[in-house]
C-alpha positions as CSV (number, residue, x, y, z in Angstrom):
1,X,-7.6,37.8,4.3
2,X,-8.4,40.2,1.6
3,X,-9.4,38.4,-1.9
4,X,-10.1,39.7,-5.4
5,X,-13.6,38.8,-6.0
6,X,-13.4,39.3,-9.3
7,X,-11.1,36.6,-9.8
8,X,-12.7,33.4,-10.8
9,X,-11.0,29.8,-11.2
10,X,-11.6,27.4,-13.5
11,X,-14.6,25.5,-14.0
12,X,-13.2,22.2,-13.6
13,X,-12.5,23.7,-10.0
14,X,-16.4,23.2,-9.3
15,X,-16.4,19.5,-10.3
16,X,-13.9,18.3,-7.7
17,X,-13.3,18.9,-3.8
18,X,-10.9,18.6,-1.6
19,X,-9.5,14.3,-1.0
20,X,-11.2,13.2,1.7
21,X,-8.3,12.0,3.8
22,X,-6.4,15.6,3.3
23,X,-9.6,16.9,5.2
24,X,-9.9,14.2,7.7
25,X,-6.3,14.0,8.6
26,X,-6.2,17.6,9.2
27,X,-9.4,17.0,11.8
28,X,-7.8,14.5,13.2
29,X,-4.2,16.8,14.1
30,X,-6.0,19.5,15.3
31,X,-7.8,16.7,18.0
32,X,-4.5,14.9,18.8
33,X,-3.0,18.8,18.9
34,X,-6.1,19.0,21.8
35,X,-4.8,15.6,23.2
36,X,-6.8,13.6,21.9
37,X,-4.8,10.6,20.8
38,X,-6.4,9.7,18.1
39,X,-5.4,6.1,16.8
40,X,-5.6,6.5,13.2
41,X,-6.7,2.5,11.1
42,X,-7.4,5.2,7.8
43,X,-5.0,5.9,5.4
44,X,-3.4,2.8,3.5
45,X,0.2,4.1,4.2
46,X,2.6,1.3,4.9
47,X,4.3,2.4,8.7
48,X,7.3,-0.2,8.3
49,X,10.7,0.8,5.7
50,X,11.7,-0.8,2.4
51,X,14.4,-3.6,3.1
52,X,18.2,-2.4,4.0
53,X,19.1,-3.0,1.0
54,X,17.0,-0.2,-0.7
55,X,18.1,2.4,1.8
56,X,22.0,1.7,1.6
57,X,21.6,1.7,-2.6
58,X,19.7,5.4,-2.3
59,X,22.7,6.4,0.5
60,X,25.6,5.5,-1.7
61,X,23.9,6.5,-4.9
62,X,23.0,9.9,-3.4
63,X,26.9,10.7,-2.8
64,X,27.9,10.4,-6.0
65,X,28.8,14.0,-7.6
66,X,27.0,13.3,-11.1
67,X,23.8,11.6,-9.1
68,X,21.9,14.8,-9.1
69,X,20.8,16.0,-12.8
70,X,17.9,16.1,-14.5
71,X,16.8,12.5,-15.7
72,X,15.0,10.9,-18.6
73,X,11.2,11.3,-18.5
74,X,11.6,7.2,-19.7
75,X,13.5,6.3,-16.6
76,X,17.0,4.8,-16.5
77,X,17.0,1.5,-18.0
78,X,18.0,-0.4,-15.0
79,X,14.3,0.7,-13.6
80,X,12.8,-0.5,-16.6
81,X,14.6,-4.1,-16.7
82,X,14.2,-4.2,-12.7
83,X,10.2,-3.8,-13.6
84,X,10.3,-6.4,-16.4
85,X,12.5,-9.2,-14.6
86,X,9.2,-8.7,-11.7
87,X,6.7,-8.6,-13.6
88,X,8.5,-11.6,-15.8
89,X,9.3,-13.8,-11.8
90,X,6.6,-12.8,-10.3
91,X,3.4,-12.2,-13.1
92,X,4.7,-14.5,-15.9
93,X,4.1,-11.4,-18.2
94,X,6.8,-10.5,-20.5
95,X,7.7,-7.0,-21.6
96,X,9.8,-5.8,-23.0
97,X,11.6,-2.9,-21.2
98,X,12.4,-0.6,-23.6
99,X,8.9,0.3,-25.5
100,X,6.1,-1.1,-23.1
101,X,7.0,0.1,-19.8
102,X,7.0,3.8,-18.8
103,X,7.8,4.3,-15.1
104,X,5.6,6.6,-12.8
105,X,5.8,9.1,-10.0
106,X,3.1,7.2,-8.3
107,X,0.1,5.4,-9.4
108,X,-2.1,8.4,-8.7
109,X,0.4,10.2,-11.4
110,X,-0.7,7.7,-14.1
111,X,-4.3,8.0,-13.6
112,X,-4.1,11.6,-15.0
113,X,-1.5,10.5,-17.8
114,X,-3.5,8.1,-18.9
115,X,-6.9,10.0,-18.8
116,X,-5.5,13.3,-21.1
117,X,-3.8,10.6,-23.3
118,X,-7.4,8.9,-24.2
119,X,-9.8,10.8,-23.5
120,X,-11.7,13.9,-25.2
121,X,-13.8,16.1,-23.2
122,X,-16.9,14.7,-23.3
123,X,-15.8,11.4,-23.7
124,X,-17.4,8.5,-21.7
125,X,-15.4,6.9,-18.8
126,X,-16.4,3.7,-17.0
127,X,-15.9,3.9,-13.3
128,X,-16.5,1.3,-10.1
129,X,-19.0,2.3,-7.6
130,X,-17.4,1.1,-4.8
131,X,-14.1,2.5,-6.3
132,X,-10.8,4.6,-5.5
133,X,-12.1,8.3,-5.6
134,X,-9.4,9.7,-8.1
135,X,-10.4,7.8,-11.0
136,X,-14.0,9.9,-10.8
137,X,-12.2,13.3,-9.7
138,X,-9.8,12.4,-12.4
139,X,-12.5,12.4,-15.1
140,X,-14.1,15.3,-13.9
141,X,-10.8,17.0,-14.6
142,X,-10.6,15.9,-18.2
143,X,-14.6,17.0,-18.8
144,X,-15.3,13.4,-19.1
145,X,-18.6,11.8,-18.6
146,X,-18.9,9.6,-15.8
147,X,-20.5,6.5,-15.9
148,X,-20.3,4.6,-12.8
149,X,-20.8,0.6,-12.6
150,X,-21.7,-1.2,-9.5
151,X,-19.8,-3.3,-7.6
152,X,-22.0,-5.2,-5.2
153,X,-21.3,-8.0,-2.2
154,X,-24.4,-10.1,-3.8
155,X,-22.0,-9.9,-7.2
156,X,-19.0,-11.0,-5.3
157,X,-17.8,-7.3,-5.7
158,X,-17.1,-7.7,-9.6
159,X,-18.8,-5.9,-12.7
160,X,-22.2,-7.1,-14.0
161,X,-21.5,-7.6,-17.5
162,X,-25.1,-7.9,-18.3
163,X,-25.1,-4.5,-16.7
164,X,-22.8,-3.1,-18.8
165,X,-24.0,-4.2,-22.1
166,X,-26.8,-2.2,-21.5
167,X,-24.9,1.1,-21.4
168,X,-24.4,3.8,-24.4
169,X,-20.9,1.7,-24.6
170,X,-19.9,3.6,-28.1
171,X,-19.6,6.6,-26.3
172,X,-17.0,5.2,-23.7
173,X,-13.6,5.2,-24.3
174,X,-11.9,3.8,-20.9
175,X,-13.0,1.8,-18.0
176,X,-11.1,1.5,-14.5
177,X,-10.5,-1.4,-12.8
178,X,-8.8,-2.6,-10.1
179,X,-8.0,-6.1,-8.6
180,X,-7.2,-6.9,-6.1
181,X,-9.8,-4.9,-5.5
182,X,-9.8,-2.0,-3.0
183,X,-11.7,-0.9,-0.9
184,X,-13.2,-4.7,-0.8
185,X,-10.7,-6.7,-1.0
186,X,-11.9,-8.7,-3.5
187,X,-8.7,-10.7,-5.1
188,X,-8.7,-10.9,-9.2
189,X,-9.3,-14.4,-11.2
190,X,-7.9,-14.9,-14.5
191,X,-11.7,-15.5,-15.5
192,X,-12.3,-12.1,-14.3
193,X,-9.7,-10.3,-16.7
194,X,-11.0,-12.9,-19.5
195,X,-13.8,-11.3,-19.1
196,X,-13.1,-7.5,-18.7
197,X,-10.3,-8.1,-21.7
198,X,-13.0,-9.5,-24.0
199,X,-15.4,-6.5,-23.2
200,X,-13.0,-3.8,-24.1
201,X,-12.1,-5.8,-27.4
202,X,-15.9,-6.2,-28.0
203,X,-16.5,-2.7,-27.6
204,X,-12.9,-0.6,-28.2
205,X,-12.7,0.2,-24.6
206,X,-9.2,0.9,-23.4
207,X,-9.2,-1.4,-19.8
208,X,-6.9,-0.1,-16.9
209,X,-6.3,-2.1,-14.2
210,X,-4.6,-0.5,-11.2
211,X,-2.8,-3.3,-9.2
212,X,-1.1,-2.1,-6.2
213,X,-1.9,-4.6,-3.8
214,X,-1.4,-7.6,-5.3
215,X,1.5,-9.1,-2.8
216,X,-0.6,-8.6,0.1
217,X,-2.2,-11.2,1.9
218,X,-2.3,-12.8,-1.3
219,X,-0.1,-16.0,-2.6
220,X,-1.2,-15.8,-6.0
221,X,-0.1,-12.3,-7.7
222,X,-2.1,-11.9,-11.2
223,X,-2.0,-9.5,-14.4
224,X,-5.1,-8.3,-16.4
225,X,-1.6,-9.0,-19.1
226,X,-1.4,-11.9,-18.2
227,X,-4.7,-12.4,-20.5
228,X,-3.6,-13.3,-24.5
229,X,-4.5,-10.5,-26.5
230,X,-4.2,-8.0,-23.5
231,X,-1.9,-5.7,-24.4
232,X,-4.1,-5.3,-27.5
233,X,-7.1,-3.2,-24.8
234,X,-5.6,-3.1,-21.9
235,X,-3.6,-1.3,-19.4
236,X,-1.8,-2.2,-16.2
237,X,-0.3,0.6,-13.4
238,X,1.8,-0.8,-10.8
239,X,3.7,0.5,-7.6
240,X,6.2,-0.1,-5.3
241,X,3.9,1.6,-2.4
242,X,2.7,-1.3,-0.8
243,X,4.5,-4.3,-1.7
244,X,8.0,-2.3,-0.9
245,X,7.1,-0.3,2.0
246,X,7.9,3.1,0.1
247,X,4.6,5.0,-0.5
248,X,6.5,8.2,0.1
249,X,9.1,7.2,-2.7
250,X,6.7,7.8,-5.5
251,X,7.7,4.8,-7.7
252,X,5.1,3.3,-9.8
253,X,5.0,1.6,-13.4
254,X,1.8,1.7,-16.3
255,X,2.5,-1.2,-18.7
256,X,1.0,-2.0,-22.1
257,X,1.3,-2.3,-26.1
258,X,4.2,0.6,-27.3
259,X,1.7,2.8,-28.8
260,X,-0.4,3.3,-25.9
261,X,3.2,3.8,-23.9
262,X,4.0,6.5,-26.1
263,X,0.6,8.2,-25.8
264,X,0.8,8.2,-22.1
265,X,4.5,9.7,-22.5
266,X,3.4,12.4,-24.5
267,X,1.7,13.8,-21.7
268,X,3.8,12.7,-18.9
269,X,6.8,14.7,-20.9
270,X,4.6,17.3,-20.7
271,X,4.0,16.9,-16.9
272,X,6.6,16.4,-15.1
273,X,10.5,15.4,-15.5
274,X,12.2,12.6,-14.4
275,X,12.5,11.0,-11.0
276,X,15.7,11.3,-8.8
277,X,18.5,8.8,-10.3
278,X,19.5,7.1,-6.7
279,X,15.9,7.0,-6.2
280,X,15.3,5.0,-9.1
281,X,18.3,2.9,-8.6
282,X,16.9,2.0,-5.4
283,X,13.8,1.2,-6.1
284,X,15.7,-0.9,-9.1
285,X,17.2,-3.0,-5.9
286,X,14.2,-3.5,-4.1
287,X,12.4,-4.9,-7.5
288,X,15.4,-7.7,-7.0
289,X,14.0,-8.4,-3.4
290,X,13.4,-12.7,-3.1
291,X,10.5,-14.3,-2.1
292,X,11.2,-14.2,1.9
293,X,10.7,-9.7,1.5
294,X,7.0,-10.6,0.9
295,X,6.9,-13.1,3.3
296,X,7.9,-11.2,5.9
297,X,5.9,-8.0,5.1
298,X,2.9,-10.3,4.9
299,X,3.6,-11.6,9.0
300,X,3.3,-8.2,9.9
301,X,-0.5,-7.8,8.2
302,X,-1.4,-11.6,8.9
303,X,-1.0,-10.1,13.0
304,X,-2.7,-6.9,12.2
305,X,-5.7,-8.4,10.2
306,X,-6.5,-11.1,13.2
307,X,-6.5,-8.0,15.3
308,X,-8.6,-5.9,12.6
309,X,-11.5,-8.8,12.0
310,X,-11.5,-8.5,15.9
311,X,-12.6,-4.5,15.6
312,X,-15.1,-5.7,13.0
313,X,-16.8,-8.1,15.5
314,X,-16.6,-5.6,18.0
315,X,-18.3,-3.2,16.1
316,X,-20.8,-6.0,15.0
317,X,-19.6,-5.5,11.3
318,X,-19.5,-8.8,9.0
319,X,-17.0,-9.7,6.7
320,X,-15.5,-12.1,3.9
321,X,-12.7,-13.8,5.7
322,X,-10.7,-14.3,2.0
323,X,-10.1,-10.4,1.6
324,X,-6.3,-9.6,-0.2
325,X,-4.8,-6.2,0.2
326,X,-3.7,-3.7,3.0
327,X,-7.4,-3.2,4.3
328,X,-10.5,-4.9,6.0
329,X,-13.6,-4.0,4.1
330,X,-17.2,-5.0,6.5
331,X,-20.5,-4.4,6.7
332,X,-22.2,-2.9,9.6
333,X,-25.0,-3.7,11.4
334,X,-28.6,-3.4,10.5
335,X,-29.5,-1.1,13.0
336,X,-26.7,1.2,12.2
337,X,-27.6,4.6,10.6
338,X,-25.0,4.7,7.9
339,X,-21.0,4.1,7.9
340,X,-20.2,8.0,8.3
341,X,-22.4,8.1,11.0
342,X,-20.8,5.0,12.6
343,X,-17.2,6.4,11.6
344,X,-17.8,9.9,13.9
345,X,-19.1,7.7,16.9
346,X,-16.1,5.9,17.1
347,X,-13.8,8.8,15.9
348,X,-15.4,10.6,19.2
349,X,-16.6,7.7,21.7
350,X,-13.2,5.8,20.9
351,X,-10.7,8.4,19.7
352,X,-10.0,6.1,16.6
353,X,-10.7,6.8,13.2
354,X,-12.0,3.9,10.2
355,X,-12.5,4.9,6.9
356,X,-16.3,5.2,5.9
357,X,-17.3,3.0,2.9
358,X,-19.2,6.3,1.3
359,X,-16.5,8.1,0.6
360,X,-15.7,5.2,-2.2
361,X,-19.3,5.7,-3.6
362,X,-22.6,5.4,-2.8
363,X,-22.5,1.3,-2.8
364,X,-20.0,1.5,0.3
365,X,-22.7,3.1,2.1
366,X,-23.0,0.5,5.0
367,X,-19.5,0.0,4.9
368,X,-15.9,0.0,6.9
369,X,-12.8,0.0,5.9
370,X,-10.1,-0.7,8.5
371,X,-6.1,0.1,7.3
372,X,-3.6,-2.6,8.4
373,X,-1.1,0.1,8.4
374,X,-0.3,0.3,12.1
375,X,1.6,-1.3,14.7
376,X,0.4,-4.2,16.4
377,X,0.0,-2.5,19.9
378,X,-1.8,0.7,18.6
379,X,-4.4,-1.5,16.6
380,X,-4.8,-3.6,20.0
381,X,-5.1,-0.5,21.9
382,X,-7.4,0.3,19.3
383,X,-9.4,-3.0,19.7
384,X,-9.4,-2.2,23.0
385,X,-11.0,1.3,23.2
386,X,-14.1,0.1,21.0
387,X,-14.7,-2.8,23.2
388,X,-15.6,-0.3,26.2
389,X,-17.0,2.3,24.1
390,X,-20.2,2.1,24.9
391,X,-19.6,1.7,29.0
């Protein structure tokens, strides 16, 4: 193919490279294409549906004549109220629906909103090293500078506020979080978002917790709102991705004070339009779903994660046994080279594929991540093909 050389892209193009997973996925269709048979523990991608329920609503809504129009970049109120009444039952955090809840086309949406909405190109930005890769690429979008805080087993995989203090902290403006924490599954404390609420305070840093996997494996849901004074600093995106079993909806929430709402709106309006009305209705009904939804979503990844710390043994990782969320995060062995190099010997030996640590930072380094996000037979089948790996 024939290209105009003397066509350059933007500079911001150099700071960021292809995701990870769109690479790796595509490596790993062209083996199965081969015959491979790769069994795939990567991507956090929730394999089961969203409840009936959910389904029917989008169905019926969907055949109305006047479902199809352009909607309001706000969302309909019933989202809204669905989002407060769960957050309300489910959080104890009141908000109010009308002023301090914007809803989202995704979680991944709202970590570029809220990046153009507060900060300036050059502008520090606090991110964790082990941490979700878009918050950095993200940044480097925006012309931010990136300051990355580590996040270390010995420190129970939360920030070292001693650590912190001793950075250039007038030049940042906003500092990711996110607990439960992924890729380590490290659950949140409310003495943890004390603390992170009463460092932004301190230092007028805007704190943005992303907390999608707060109903998995884990009986105690928490807010960084949940903190007095929060809504004052801080920030909270939300989604229905993993809880609801409907990544590929694109429903998420960011919460907080009215003026930072707005902000974030300002760009979003900017962005994109609003999402698809039975859509939202839908995902309106699942926010409604009782206590036994969870329940039962969470036997499906109690089976899988006895079956995933079983591939962790096998592989002679260790790990913390308390872990929340839709992964297993472990360490591998001493002699082991390095995760990546780890991750290609079972990707060939084994024809399955776990998530190196690195790709989360350079503190993941000797680390696995294992998805939950396939069926029980596949991840035994799985289990099984490491076992005789090396015969």
């Amino acid at each position: 193919m024939k290209t105009n050389h003397s066509i350059k892209p933007a500079d911001r193009i150099s700071q960021v490279k292809e995701y990870y997973f769109s690479k790796k996925l595509r490596e790993i269709a062209e083996l199965n294409a081969q015959g491979a048979d790769i069994i795939s523990l990567g991507v956090g991608g929730p394999d089961r549906p969203p409840h009936t329920d959910v389904i029917d609503t989008l169905c019926q809504e969907a055949r109305q004549d006047n479902a199809h129009g352009y909607q309001p970049y706000i969302g309909i109120p019933e989202l809204r109220k669905a989002f407060a009444d769960w957050y309300e039952k489910y959080y104890g955090v009141e908000l109010d629906p009308a002023t301090e809840i914007q809803p989202l086309i995704g979680s991944k949406e709202g970590i570029l909103h809220t990046t153009f909405a507060f900060v300036n190109p050059g502008d520090g930005v606090l991110v964790p090293n082990p941490g979700y890769p878009t918050y950095t690429s993200v940044s480097r979008l925006a012309d931010a500078r990136i300051f990355q805080y580590d996040l270390t087993e010995e420190n129970g995989w939360e920030p070292d506020f001693d650590a912190l203090e001793q950075l250039p902290l007038e030049q940042i403006k906003l500092m990711w979080t996110n607990y439960p924490n992924m890729p380590t599954g490290r659950r949140a404390s409310i003495d943890l978002f004390k603390k992170l609420v009463e460092f932004g305070r301190k230092h007028n840093i805007v704190i943005v917790n992303d907390n999608p996997y707060s109903f998995i494996l884990n009986d105690n849901p928490l807010s960084i709102l949940n903190i007095e004074g929060a809504k004052d600093i801080a920030i909270e995106m939300n989604s229905l991705s993993k809880s609801h079993n409907m990544a590929g909806w694109r429903i998420a929430m960011v919460a907080s004070n009215q003026q930072f709402i707005q902000w974030i709106l300002r760009v979003k309006s900017n962005v994109d339009s609003g999402q698809f009305r039975p859509m939202m209705l839908a995902a309106a009904k699942a926010l409604q779903c009782d206590q036994s939804w969870y329940d039962q979503v969470n036997a499906t990844y109690k089976q899988r994660r006895a079956i995933a710390e079983q591939i962790m043994q096998a592989l002679g990782c260790t790990f913390d046994p308390t872990q929340a969320g839709l992964f297993l995060w472990g360490k591998i062995p001493a002699n082991a080279t390095d995760a990546e190099t780890l991750s290609e010997k079972i990707l060939h030996k084994a024809r399955v594929f776990i998530t190196p640590g690195h790709i989360f930072g350079s503190n993941g380094n000797r680390y696995l991540r294992i998805s939950l996000c396939c069926a029980d037979n596949r991840m035994q089948q799985a289990l099984d093909r490491i076992k005789n790996m090396n015969n």
